[in-house]
C-alpha positions in Angstrom: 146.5 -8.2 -80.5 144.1 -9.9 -82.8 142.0 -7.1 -85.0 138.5 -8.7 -83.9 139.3 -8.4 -79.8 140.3 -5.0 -80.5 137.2 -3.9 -82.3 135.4 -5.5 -79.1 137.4 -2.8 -76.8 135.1 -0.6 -74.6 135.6 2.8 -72.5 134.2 3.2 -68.8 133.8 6.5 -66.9 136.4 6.5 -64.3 136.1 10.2 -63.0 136.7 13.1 -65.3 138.9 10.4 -67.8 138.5 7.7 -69.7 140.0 4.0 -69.3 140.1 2.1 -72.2 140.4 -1.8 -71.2 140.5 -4.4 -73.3 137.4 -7.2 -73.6 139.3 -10.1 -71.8 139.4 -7.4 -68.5 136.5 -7.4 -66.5 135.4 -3.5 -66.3 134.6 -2.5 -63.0 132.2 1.0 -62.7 132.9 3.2 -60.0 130.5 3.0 -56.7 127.4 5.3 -57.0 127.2 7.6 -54.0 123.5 8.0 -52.9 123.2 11.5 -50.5 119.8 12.6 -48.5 118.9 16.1 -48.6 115.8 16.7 -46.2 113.9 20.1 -46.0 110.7 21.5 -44.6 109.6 23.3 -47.7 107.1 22.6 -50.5 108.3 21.5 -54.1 106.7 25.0 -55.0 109.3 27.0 -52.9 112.3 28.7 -54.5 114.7 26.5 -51.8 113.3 23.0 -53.3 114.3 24.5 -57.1 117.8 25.1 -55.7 117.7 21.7 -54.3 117.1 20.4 -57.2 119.4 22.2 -59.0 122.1 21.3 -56.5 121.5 17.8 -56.9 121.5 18.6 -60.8 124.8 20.1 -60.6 126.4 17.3 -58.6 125.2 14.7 -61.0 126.6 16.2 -64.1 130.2 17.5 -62.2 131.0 14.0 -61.2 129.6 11.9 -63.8 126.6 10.3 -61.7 128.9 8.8 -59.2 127.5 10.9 -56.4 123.4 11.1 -56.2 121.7 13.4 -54.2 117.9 12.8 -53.5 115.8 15.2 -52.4 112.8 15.2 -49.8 111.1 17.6 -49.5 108.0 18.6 -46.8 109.3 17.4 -43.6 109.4 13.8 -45.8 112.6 12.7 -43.5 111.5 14.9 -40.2 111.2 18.9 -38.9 114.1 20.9 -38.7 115.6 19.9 -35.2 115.5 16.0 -36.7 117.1 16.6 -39.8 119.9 18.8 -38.0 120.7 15.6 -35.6 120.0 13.1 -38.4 123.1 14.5 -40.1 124.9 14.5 -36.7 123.8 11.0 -36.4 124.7 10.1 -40.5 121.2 9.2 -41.2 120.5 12.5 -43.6 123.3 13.7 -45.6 122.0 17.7 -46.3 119.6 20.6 -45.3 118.3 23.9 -45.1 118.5 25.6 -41.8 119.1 29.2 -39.8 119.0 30.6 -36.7 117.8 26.9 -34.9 121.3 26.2 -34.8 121.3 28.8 -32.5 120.2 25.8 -29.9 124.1 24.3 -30.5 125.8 27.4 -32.1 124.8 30.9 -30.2 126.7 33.2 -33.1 123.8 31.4 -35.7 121.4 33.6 -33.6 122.6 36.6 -36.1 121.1 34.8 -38.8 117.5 36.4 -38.2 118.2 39.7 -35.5 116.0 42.6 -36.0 117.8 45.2 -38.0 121.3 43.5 -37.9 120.7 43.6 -42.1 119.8 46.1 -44.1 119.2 44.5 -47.0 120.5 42.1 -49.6 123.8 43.8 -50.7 124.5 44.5 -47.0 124.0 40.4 -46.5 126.0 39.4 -49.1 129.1 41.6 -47.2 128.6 40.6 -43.9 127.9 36.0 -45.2 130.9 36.3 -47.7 133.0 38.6 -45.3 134.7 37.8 -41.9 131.7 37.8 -39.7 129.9 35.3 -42.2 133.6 33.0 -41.5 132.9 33.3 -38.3 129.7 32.4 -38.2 130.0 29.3 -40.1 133.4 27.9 -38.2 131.3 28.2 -35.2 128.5 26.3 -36.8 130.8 23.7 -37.9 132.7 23.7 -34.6 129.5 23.1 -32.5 127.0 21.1 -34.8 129.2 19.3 -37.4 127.3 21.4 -40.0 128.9 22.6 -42.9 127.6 26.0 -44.3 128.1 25.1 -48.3 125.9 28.2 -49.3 122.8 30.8 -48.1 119.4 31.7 -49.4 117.8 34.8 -48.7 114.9 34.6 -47.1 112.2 37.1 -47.5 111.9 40.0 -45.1 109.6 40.2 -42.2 106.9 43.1 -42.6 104.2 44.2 -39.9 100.8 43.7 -41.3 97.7 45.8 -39.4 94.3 47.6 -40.3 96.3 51.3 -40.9 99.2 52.8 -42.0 102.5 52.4 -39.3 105.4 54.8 -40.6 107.3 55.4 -36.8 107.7 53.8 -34.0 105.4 56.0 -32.4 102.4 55.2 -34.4 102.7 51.7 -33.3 101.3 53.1 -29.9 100.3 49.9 -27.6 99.5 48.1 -30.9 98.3 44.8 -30.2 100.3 42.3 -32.3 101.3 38.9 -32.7 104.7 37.5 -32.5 106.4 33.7 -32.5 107.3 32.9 -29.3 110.9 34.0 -29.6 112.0 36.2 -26.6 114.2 38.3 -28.4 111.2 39.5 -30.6 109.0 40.3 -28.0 111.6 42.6 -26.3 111.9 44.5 -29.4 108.5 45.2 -29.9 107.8 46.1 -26.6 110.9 48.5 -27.1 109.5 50.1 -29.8 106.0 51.1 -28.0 103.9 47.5 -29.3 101.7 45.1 -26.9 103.7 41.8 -28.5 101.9 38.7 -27.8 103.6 35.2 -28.5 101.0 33.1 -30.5 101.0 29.9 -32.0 101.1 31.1 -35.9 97.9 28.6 -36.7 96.1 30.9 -34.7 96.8 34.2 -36.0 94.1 34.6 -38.8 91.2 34.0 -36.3 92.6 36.2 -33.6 92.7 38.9 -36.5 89.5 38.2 -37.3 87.9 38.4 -33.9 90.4 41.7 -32.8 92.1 39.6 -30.6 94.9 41.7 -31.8 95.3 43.8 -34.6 98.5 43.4 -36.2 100.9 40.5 -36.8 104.3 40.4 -38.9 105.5 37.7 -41.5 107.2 37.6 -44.8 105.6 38.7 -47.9 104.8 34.3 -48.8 103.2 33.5 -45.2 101.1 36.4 -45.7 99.9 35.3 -48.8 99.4 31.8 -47.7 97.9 32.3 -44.6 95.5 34.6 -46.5 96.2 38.2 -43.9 94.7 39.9 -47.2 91.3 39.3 -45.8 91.6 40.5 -42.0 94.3 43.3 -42.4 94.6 46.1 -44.7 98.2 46.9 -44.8 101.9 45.9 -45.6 103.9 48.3 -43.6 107.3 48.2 -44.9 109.6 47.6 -41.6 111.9 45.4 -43.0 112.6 44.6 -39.2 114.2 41.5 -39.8 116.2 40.5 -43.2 118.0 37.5 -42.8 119.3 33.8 -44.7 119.5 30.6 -44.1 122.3 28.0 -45.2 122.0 24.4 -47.0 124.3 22.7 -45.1 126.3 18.9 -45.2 127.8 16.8 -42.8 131.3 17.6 -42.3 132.4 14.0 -41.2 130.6 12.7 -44.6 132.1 15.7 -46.7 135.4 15.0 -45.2 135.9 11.2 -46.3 134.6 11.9 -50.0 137.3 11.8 -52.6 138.5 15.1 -53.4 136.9 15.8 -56.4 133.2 14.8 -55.0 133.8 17.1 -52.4 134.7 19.7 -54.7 131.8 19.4 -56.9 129.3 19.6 -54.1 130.9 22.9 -53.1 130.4 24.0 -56.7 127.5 23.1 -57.1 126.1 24.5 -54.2 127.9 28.1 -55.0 125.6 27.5 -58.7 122.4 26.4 -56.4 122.6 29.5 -54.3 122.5 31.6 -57.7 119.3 30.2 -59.2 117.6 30.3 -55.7 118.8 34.2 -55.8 116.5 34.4 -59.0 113.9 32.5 -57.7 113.8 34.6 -54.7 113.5 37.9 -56.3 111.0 37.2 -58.7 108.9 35.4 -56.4 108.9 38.6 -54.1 108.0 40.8 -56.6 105.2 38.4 -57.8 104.0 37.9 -54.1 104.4 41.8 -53.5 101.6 42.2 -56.8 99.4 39.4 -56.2 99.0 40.9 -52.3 98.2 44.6 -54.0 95.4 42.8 -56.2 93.9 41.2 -52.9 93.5 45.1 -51.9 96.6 45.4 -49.5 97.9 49.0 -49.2 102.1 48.6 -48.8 103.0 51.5 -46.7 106.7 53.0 -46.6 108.3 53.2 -43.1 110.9 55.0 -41.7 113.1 51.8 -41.1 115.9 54.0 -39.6 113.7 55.3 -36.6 112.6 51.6 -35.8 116.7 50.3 -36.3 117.2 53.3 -33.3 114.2 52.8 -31.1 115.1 49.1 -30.9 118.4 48.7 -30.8 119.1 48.7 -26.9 116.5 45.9 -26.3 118.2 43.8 -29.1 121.3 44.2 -27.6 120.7 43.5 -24.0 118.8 40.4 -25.7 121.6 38.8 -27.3 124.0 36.3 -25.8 127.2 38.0 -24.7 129.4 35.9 -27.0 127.6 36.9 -30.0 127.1 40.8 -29.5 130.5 41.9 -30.7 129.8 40.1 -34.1 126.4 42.1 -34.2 128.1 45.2 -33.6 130.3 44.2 -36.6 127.8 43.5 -39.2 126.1 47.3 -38.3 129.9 48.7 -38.8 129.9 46.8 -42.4 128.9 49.9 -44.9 
């Protein structure tokens, strides 16, 4: 080969390897992959960092050849349309829960009061055989793939004194989403639940409509409670995750190495949320105590007891084995 073509030789990515072709070949650069990822949070929220950083991670495992864009704030639709636009191949990724619960019933165990007693007892019962289960049957029914799970911050009953029992509660009138199985715990445990659109909790504080309502530690903050109610009683009644999830279809006709570096890099993204998450408790735990909110220790264990009947009779029958499961996991 003549000395002067061979100087003019050039390398191209081709996967993990390189291809060295000579100048008189035409070099031809693999297809970029673009992906949507669509999710309802702010770019403030610990689950957009870990979006990020999963579309970070996917970049640099395969070389650029697979992009992953995220959207973040409802940009591509609410929850319900981002779960169909995968169905449909219009949106590639997402963030969901217990939603799926409309095509999956077992995702109902994502968010059950008391079925989790905290983060260790999570990561047992997602990375053990009920968490399998949970995600084959999400799969099975939605075409979701579960690629990893995010904590999400526990739920908390706020009000104007200190609740410890179950029996202080007392015909408290409280606030609650408009999810059946809530009501029929609170009303289990002694409480006046009243479904409420959650943009009017904050005046119907304000004006005694009720006197208690119950949110994580960040809707509290944002929704600024701090001003109408006095304390953070530790219940702890509902600690539960939620999964970034892909299309399977889409996933499944990827090379094997793309798929292999989105599962990867998901495992690395559900790390650095992990992070994100705890800090940003701890920081929305202290910012709450400045405002003048008292956080008030309560007897989880009596609420678990007193409620647990009217969680049961509220759960689908397919599903109430599995809860009995996760309780059993020590």
């Amino acid at each position: 080969m003549d000395l002067k073509l061979s100087r003019r030789s050039f390398t191209v990515g081709l996967g993990a390897a390189g291809l060295t072709l000579g100048a008189p070949h035409i070099a031809r650069a693999a297809a970029k992959t673009t992906l949507k990822l669509g999710h309802l949070a702010n770019e403030q929220d610990p689950w957009h960092k870990a979006c990020l950083k999963f579309a970070e991670e996917v970049a640099r495992m395969t070389n650029g050849e697979v992009e992953i864009k995220v959207f973040p704030n409802e940009q591509l639709g609410k929850e319900t349309d981002l779960i169909k636009g995968i169905q449909l191949g219009t949106v590639d990724f997402t963030i969901t829960g217990e939603s799926l619960q409309n095509w999956a019933p077992s995702a109902a165990l994502l968010a059950v009061p008391y079925a989790i007693r905290d983060l260790a007892h999570m990561d047992k019962v997602v990375n053990g055989a009920v968490g399998a289960k949970i995600a084959e049957n999400v799969e099975a029914k939605t075409q979701l793939r579960p690629l990893t799970f995010f904590p999400r911050g526990p739920r908390n009953l706020t009000s104007n004194r200190p609740i410890m029992t179950p029996d202080e509660l007392d015909g408290l009138k409280m606030r609650v989403p408009n999810v059946p199985l809530f009501v029929s715990f609170w009303q289990a445990l002694g409480a006046k639940p009243t479904p409420m659109a959650f943009s009017e909790v904050f005046t119907s504080l304000q004006n005694h409509t009720i006197e208690a309502q119950e949110n994580p530690l960040a809707l509290i903050k944002s929704a600024s409670f701090f001003e109408v109610q006095k304390c953070v009683n530790l219940t702890e009644h509902v600690v539960s995750w939620i999964y970034l999830v892909g299309g399977a279809k889409k996933l499944d006709k990827m090379p094997k190495a793309h798929r292999d570096a989105i599962i990867a890099a998901a495992k690395t993204a559900g790390s650095y949320e992990r992070e994100l998450f705890l800090a940003d408790e701890k920081k929305l735990a202290d910012e709450l105590k400045a405002k003048g909110m008292t956080f008030v220790p309560s007897d989880k264990a009596a609420f678990a007891k007193k409620g647990h009947d009217a969680v049961v009779a509220a759960l689908n029958p397919e599903v109430k084995p599995l809860f009995e499961q996760i309780l059993a996991i020590s």
